[in-house]
Residue, then its C-alpha position, 0 to 999 in steps of 0.5 A: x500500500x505504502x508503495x503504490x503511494x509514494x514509491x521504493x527504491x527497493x522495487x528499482x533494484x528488483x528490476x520493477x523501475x515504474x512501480x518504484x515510481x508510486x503514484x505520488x497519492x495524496x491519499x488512498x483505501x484498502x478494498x471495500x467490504x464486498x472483498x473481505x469474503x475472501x481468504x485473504x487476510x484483513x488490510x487493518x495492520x497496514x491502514x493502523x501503522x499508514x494512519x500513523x504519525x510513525x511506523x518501523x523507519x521512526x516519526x513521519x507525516x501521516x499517511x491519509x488511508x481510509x478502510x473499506x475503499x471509503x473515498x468519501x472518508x478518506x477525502x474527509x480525513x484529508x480535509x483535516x489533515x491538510x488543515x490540522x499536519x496532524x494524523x486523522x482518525x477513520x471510525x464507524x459511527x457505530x453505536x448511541x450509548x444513552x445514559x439510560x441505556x449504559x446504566x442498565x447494563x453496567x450498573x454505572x449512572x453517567x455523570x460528567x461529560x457523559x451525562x447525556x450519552x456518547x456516540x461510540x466510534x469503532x472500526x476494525x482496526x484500521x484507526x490511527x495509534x494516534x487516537x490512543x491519546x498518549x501523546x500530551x501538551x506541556x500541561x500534560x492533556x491528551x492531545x495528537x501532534x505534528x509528527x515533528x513535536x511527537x517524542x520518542x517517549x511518546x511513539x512508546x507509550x502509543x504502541x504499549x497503549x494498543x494490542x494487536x488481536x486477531x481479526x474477528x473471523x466473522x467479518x474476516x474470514x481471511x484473518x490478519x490482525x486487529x489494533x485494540x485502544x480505548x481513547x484517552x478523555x479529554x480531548x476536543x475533536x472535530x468529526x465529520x463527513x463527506x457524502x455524495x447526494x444523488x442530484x446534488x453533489x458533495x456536502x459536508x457535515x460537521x460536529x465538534x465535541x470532545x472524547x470521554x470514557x468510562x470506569x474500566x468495569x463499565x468499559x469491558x461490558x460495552x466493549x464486548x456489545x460490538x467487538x473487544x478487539x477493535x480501537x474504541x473511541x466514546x464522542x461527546x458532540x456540543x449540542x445546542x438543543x435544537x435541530x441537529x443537535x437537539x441531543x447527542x442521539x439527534x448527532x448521530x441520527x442525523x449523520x450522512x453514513x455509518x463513517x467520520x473522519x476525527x481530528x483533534x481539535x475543534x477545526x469545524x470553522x475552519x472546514x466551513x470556510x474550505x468547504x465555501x472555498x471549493x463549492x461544497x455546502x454544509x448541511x450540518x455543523x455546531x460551529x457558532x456563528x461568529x466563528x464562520x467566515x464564508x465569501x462576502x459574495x454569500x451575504x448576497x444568496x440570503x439571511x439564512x446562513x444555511x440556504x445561502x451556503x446551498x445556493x452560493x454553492x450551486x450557482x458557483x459550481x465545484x471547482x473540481x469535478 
């Protein structure tokens, strides 16, 4: 994978000088879920280590890797990672864990962040080691870092943060290998999405918020609802209590497909004005007005920020096609 990308001067020396050349991607996928019915193993050790600030040559810029072939997912992680230098998260929007629901099946009454729910976000394996949350600030919270402010120490703690399990054979018939975390608290993350609308094109949703976890005794129960050997990450989106994001549940309702690209930090106004940039409206975001900075020519499509997004966006057209 990594060489279809970039290249390797070790396929020169093979005798295989084109395909030492890659294709000089600035993003790429791995096979789509109708493939994996077949023996051969799962891709998830490959697409974890690319989606990685590092891999056995030491620290590097992040690959932009997206599994399942979702190049709307992968066009999404590379938004943010352009925006961000730093190494995006690929997730299924998987699962709403409601404070009643969590309650009910491990005893525990959720306070906190979590007092309204989460939104558990879990993929096979394929997430980035930098989604354990083990690399931190001067203050020492969670944080993910351009790869040139990453420590060694750091590289250290992300790897003894994850273990490596066999790929559940159910999905996998193949095998391979699967990474397992659970995602530091704390962190303020944006999510979002790109999808494709049949008759209107590309647009972009939006949420920010913030990861939250468990007690561990509370964690091993959810855990084992959908699989025990794949990364978790639990989302607190910043509701507002209307539309979209009346609830934490509406978030996930709402959301376009079962897949978010996750940066650290809160990027939404930042993705709204790129998304303006290149014609591409937002159907859903909890940005605060006063952050969005969009064209001065959009004031003149109407007072709704929304509609006048959609109508800019269409008569300016996509700048690339």
């Amino acid at each position: 994978m990594r060489d279809l990308m970039i290249g390797n001067s070790k396929l020169d020396e093979m005798g295989f000088g084109e395909e030492a050349l890659g294709h000089n991607a600035i993003a790429g996928g791995f096979q789509g879920q109708r493939q994996w019915t077949d023996f051969l193993p799962d891709g998830d050790f490959s697409e974890a280590i690319l989606n990685s600030s590092f891999d056995w040559n030491g620290k590097r810029e992040a690959f932009t890797f997206a599994t399942e072939d979702d190049h709307l997912n992968g066009i999404s992680m590379l938004f943010n990672h352009l925006l961000t230098n730093t190494s995006q998260m690929f997730a299924d929007v998987r699962t709403y864990w409601s404070p009643e629901a969590i309650e009910r099946v491990s005893g525990w009454k959720p306070d906190g962040l979590l007092k309204d729910g989460a939104i558990h976000l879990i993929n096979s394996g394929s997430c980035t080691l930098d989604g354990t949350g083990q690399q931190s600030d001067k203050d020492g919270n969670p944080v993910m870092k351009p790869f040139w402010e990453i420590t060694d120490e750091e590289v250290s703690k992300m790897l003894e943060a994850t273990t490596w399990h066999p790929a559940s054979l159910e999905y996998m018939r193949g095998g391979g290998f699967s990474s397992q975390f659970l995602t530091k608290p704390g962190m303020p993350v944006t999510m979002c999405r790109l999808n494709l609308i049949k008759g209107l094109g590309p647009v972009l949703q939006i949420a920010e918020g913030w990861t939250a976890t468990f007690p561990a005794h509370v964690f091993d129960i959810i855990n084992k609802r959908t699989d025990k050997t794949w990364p978790s990450t639990f989302f607190v989106p910043r509701i507002t209590g209307k539309g979209r994001f009346t609830d934490v549940y509406s978030v996930m309702n709402y959301w376009g497909a079962n897949h978010g690209a996750i940066s650290y930090g809160h990027i939404g106004a930042d993705l709204i004005t790129l998304a303006s940039a290149i014609s591409i409206p937002v159907n859903m975001h909890n940005v605060d007005d006063e952050k969005i900075f969009r064209p001065d020519a959009w004031s003149a499509f109407g007072s709704d920020n929304e509609g006048a997004d959609y109508r800019a966006c269409a008569v300016y057209g996509p700048l690339y096609r």
